[in-house]
HTML snippet that shows the backbone in 3Dmol.js (N, CA, C, O; Angstrom):
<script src="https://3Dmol.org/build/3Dmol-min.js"></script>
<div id="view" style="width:600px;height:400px;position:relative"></div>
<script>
const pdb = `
ATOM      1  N   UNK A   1     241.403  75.710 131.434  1.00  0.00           N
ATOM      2  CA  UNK A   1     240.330  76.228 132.225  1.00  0.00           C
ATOM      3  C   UNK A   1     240.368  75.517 133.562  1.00  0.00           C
ATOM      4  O   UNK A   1     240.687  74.348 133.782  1.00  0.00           O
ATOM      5  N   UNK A   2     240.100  76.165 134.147  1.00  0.00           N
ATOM      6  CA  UNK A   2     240.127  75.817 135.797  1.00  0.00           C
ATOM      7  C   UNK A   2     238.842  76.393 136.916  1.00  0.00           C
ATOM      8  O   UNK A   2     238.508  77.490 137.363  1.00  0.00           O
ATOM      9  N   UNK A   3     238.428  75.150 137.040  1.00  0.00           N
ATOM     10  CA  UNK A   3     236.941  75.570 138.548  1.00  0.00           C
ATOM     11  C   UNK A   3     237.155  75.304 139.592  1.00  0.00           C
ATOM     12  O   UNK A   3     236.827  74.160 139.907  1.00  0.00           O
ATOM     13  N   UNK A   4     237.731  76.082 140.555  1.00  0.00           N
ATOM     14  CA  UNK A   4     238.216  76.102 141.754  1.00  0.00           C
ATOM     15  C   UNK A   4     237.393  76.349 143.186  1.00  0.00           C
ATOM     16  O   UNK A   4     237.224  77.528 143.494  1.00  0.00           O
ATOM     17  N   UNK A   5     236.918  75.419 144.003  1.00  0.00           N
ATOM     18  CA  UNK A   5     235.987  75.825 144.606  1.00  0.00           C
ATOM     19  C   UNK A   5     236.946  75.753 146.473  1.00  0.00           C
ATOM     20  O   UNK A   5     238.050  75.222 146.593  1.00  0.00           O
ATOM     21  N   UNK A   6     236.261  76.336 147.541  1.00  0.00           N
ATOM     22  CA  UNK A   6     236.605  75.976 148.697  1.00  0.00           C
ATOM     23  C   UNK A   6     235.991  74.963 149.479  1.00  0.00           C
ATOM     24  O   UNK A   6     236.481  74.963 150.608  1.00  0.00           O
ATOM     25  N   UNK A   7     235.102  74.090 149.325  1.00  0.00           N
ATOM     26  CA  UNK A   7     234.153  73.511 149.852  1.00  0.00           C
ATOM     27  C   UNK A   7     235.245  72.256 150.466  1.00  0.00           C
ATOM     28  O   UNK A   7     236.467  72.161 150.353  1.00  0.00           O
ATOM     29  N   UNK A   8     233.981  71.132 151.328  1.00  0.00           N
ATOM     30  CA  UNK A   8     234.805  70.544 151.343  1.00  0.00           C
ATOM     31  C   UNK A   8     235.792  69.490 151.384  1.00  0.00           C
ATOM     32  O   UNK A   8     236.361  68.812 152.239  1.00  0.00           O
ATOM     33  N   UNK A   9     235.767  69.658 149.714  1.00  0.00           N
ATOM     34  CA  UNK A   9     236.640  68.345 149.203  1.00  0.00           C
ATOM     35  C   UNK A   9     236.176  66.680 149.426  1.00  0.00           C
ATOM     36  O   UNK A   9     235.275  66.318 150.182  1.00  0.00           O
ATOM     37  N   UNK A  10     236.818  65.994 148.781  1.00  0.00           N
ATOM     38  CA  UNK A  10     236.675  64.673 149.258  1.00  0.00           C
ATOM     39  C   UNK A  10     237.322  63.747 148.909  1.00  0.00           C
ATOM     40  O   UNK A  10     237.759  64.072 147.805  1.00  0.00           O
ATOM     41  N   UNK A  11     237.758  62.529 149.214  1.00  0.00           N
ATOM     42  CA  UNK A  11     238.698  61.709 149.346  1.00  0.00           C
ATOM     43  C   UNK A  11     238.781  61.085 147.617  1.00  0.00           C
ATOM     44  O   UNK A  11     237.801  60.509 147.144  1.00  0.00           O
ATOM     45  N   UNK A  12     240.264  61.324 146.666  1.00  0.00           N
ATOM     46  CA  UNK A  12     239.461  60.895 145.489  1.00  0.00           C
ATOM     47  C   UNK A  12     240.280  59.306 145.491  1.00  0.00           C
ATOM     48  O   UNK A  12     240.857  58.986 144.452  1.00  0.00           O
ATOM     49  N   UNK A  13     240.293  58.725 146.212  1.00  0.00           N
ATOM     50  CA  UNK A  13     240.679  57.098 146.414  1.00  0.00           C
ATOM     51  C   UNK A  13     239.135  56.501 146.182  1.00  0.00           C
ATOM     52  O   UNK A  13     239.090  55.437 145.565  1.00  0.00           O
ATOM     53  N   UNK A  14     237.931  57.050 146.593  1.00  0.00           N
ATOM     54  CA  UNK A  14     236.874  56.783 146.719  1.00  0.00           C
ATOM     55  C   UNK A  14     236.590  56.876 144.891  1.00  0.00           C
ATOM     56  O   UNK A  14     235.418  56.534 144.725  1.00  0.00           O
ATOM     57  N   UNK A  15     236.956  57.063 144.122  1.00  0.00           N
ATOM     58  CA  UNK A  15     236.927  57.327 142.904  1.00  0.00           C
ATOM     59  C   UNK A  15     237.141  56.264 142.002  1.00  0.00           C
ATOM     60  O   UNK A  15     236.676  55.987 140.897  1.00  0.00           O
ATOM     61  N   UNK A  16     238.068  55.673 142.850  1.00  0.00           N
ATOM     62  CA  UNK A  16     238.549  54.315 142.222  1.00  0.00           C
ATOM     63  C   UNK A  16     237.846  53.008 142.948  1.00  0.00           C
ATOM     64  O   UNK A  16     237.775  51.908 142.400  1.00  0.00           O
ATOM     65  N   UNK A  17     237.357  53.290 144.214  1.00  0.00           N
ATOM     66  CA  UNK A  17     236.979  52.070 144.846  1.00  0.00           C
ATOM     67  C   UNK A  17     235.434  51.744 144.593  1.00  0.00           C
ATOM     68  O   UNK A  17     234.943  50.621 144.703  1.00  0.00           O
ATOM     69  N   UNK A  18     234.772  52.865 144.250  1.00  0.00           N
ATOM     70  CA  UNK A  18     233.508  52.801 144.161  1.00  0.00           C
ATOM     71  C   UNK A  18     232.774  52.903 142.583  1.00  0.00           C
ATOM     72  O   UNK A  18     232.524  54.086 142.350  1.00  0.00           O
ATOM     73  N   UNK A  19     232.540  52.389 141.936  1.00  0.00           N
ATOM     74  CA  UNK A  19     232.045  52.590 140.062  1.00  0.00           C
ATOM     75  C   UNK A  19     231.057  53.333 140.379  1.00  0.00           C
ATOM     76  O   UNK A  19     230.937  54.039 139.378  1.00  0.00           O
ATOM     77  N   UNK A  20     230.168  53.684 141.198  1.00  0.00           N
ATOM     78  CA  UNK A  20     228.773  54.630 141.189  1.00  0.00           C
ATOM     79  C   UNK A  20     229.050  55.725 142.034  1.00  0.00           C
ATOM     80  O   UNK A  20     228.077  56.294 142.530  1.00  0.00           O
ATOM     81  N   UNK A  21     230.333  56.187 142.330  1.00  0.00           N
ATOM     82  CA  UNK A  21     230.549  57.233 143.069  1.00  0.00           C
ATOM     83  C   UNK A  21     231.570  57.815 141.653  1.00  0.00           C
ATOM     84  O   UNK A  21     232.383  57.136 141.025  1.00  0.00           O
ATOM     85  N   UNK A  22     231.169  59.425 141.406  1.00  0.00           N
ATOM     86  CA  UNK A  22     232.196  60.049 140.269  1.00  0.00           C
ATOM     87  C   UNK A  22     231.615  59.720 139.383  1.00  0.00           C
ATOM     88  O   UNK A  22     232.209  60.286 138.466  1.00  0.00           O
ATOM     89  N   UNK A  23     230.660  59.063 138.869  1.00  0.00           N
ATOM     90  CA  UNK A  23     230.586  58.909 137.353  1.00  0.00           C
ATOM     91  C   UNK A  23     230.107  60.148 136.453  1.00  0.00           C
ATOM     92  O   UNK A  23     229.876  60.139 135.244  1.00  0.00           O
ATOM     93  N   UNK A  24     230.004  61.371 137.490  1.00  0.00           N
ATOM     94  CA  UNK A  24     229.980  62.770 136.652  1.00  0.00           C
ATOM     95  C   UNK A  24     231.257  63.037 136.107  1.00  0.00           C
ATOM     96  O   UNK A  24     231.409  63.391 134.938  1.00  0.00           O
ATOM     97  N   UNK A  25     232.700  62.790 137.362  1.00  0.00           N
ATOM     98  CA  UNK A  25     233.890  63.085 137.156  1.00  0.00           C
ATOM     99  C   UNK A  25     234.362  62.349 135.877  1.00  0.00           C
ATOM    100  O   UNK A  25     235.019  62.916 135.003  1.00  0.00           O
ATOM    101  N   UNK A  26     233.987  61.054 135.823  1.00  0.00           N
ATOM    102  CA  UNK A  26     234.342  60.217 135.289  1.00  0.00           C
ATOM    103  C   UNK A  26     234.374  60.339 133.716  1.00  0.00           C
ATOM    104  O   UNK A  26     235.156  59.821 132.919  1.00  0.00           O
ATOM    105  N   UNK A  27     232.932  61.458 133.429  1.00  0.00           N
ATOM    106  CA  UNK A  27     232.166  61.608 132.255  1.00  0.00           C
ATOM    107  C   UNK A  27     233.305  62.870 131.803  1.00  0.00           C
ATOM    108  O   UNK A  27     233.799  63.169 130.716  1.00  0.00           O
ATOM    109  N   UNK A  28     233.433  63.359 132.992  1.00  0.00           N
ATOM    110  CA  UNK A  28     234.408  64.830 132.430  1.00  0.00           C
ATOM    111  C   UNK A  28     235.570  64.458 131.821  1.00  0.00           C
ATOM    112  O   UNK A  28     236.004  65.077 130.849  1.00  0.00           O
ATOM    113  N   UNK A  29     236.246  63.287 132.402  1.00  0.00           N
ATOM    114  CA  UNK A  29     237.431  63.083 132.016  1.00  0.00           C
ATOM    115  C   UNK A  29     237.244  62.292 130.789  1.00  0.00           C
ATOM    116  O   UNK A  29     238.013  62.522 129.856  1.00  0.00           O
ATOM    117  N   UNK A  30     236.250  61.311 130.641  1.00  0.00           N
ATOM    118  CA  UNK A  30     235.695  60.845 128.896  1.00  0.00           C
ATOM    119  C   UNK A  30     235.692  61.609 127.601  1.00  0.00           C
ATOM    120  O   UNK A  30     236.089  61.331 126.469  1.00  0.00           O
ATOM    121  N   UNK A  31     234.991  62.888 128.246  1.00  0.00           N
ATOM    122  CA  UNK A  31     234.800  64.289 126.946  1.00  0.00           C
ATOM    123  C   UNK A  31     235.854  64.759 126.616  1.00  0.00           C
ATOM    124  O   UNK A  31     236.157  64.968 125.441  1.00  0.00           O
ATOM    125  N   UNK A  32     236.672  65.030 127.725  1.00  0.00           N
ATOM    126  CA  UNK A  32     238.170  65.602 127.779  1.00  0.00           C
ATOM    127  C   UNK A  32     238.782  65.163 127.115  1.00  0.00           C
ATOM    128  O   UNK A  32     239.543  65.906 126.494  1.00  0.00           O
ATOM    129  N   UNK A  33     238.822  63.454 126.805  1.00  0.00           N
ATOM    130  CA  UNK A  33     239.832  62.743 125.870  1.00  0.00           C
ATOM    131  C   UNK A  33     239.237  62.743 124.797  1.00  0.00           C
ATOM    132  O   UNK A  33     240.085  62.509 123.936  1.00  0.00           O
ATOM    133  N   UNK A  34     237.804  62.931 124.133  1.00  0.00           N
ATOM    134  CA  UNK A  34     237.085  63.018 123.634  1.00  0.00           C
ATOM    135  C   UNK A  34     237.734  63.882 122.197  1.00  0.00           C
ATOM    136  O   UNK A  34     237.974  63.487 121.056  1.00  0.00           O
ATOM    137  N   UNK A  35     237.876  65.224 122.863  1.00  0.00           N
ATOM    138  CA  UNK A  35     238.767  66.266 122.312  1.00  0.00           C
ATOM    139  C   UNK A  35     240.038  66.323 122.174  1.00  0.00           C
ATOM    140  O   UNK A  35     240.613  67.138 121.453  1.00  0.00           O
ATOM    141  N   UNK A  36     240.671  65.312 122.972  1.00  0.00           N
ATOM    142  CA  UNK A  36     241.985  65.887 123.113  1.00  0.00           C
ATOM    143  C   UNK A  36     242.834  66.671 124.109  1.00  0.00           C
ATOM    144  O   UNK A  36     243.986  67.103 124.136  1.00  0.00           O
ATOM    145  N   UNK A  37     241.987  66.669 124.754  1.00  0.00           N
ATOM    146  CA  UNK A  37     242.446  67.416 126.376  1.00  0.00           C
ATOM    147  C   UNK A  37     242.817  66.536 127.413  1.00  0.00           C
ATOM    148  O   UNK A  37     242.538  65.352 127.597  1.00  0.00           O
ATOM    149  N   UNK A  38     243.567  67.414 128.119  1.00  0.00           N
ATOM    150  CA  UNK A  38     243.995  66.360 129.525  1.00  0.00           C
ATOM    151  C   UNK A  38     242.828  67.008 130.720  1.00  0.00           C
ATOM    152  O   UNK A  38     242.769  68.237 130.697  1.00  0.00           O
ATOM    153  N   UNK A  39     242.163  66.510 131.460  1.00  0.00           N
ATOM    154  CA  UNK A  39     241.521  66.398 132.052  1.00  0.00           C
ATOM    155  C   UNK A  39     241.984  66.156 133.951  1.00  0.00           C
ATOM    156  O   UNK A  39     242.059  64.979 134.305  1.00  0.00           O
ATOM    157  N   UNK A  40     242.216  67.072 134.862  1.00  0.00           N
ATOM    158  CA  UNK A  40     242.764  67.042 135.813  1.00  0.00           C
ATOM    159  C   UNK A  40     241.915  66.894 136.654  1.00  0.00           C
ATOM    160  O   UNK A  40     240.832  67.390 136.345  1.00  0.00           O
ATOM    161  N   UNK A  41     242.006  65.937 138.527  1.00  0.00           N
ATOM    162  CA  UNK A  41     240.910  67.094 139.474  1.00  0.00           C
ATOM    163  C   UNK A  41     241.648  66.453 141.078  1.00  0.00           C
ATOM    164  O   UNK A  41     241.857  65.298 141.447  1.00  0.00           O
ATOM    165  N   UNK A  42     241.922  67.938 141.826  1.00  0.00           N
ATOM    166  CA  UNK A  42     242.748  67.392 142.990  1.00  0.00           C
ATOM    167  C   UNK A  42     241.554  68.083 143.723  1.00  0.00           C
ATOM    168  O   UNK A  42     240.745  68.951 143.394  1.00  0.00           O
ATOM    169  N   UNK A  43     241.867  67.032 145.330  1.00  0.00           N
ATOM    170  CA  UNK A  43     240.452  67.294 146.078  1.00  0.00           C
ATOM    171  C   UNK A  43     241.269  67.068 147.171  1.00  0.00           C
ATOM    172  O   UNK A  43     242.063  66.137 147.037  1.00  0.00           O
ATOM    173  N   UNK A  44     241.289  67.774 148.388  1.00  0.00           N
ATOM    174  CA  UNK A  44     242.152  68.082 149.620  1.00  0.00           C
ATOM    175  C   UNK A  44     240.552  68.244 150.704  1.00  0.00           C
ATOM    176  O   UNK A  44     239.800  69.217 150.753  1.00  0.00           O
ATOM    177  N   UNK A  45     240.434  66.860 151.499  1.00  0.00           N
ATOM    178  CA  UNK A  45     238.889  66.846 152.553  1.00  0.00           C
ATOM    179  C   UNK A  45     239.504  68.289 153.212  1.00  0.00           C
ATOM    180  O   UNK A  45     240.704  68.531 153.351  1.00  0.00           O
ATOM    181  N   UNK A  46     238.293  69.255 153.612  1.00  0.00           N
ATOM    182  CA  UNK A  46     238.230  70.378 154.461  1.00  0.00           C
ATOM    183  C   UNK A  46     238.926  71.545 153.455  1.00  0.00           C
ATOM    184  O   UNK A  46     238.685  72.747 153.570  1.00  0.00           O
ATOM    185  N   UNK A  47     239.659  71.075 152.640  1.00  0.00           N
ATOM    186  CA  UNK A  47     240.082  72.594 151.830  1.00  0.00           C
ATOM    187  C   UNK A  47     239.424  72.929 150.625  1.00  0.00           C
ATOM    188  O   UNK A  47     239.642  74.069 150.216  1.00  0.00           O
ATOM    189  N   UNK A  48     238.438  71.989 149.750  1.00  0.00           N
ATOM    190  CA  UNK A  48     238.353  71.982 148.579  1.00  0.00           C
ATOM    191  C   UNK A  48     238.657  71.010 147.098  1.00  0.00           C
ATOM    192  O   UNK A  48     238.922  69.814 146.971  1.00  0.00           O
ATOM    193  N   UNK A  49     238.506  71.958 146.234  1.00  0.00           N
ATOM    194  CA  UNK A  49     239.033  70.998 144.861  1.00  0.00           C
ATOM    195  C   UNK A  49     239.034  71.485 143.641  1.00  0.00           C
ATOM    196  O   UNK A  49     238.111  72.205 143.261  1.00  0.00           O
ATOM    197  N   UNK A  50     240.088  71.156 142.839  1.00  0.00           N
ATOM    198  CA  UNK A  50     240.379  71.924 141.753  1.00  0.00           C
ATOM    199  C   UNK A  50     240.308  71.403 140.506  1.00  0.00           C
ATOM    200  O   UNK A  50     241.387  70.874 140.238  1.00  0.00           O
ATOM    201  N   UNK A  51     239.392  71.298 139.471  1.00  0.00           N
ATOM    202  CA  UNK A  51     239.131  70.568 138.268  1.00  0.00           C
ATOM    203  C   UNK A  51     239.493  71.683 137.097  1.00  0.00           C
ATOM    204  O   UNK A  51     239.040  72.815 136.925  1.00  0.00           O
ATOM    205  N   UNK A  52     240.624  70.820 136.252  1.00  0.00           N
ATOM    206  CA  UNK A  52     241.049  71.511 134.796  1.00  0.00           C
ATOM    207  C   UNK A  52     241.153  70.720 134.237  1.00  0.00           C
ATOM    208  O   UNK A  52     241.387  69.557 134.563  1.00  0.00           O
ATOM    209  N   UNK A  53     240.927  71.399 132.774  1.00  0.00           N
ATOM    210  CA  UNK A  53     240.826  70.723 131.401  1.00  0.00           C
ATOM    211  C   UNK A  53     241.604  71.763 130.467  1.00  0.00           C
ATOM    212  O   UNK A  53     241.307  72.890 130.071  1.00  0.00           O
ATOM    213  N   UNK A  54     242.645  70.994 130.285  1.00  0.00           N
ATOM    214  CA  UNK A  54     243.246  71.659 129.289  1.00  0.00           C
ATOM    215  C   UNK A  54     243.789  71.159 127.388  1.00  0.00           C
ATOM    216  O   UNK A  54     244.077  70.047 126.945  1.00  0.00           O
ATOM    217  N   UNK A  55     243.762  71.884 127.011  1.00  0.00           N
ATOM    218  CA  UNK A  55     243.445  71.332 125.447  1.00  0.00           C
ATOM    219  C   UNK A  55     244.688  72.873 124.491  1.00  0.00           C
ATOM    220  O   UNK A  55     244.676  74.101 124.404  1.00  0.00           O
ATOM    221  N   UNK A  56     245.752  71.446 123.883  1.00  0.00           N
ATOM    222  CA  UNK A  56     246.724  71.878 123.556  1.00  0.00           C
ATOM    223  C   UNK A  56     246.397  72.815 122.263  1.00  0.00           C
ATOM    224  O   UNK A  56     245.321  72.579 121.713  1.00  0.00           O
ATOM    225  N   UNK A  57     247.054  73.658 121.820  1.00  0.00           N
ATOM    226  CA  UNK A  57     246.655  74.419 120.665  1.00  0.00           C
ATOM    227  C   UNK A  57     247.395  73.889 119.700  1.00  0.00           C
ATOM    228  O   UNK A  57     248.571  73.657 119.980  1.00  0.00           O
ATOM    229  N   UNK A  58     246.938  73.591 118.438  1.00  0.00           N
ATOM    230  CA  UNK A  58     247.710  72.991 117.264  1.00  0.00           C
ATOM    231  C   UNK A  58     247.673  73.939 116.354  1.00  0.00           C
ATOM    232  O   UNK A  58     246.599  74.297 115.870  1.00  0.00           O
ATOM    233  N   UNK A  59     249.025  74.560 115.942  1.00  0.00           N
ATOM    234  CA  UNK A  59     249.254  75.814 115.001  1.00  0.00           C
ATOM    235  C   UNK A  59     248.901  74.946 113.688  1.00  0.00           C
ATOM    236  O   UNK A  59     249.291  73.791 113.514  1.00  0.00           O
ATOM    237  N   UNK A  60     248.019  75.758 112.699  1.00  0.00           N
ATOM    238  CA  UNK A  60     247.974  75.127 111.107  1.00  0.00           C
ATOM    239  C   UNK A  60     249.271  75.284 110.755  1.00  0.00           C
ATOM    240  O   UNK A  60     249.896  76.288 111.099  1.00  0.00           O
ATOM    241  N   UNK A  61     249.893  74.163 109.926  1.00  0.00           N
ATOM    242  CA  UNK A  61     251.200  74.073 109.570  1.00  0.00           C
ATOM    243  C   UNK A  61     250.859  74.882 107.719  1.00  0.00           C
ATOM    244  O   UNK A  61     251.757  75.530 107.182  1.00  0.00           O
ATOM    245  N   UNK A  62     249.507  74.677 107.030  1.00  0.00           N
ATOM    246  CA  UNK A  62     249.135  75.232 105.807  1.00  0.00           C
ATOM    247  C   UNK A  62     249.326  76.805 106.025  1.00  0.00           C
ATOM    248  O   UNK A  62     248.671  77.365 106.903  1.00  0.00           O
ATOM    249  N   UNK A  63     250.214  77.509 105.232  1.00  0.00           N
ATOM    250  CA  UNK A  63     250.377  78.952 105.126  1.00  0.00           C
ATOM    251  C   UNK A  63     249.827  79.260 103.748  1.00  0.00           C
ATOM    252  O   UNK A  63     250.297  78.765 102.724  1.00  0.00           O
ATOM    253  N   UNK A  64     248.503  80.355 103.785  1.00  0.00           N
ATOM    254  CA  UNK A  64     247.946  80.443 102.518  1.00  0.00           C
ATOM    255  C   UNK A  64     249.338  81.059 101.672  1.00  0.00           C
ATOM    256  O   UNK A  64     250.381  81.334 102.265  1.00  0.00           O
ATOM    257  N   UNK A  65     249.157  81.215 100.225  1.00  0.00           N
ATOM    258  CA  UNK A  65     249.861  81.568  99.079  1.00  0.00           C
ATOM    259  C   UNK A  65     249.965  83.072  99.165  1.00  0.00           C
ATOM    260  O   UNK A  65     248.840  83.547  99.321  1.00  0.00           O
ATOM    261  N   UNK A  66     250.635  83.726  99.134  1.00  0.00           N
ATOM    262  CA  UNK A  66     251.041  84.997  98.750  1.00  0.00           C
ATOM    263  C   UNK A  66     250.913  85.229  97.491  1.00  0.00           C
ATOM    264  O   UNK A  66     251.240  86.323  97.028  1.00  0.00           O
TER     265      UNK A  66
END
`;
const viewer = $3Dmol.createViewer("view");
viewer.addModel(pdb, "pdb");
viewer.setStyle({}, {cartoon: {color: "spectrum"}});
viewer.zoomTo();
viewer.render();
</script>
């Protein structure tokens, strides 16, 4: 899944330098591992930013009985 917005953007170095700046982002990427998902988010100042979470599908290896 992917939320793609145009707005605009912001520096995500600030993500790492600051503990009270992102801690929404921060929470997304917690839940994400939470489940099992990889948890993405690229942010380009003046163009926007793009947050995905993606979560691998695990085929049941159990095949009922015929």
């Amino acid at each position: 899944m992917q939320v793609i917005d145009n707005g605009e953007g912001f520096d995500l170095k600030a993500l790492k330098e600051n503990s009270k700046f992102g801690l929404g982002i921060k929470n997304m990427h917690n839940r994400a591992k939470l489940i099992g998902a990889d948890f993405q988010i690229n942010s380009t100042i003046g163009k926007g930013t793009t947050a995905s979470i993606s979560l691998p599908l695990i085929s049941n290896a159990y095949e009922h009985p015929k």
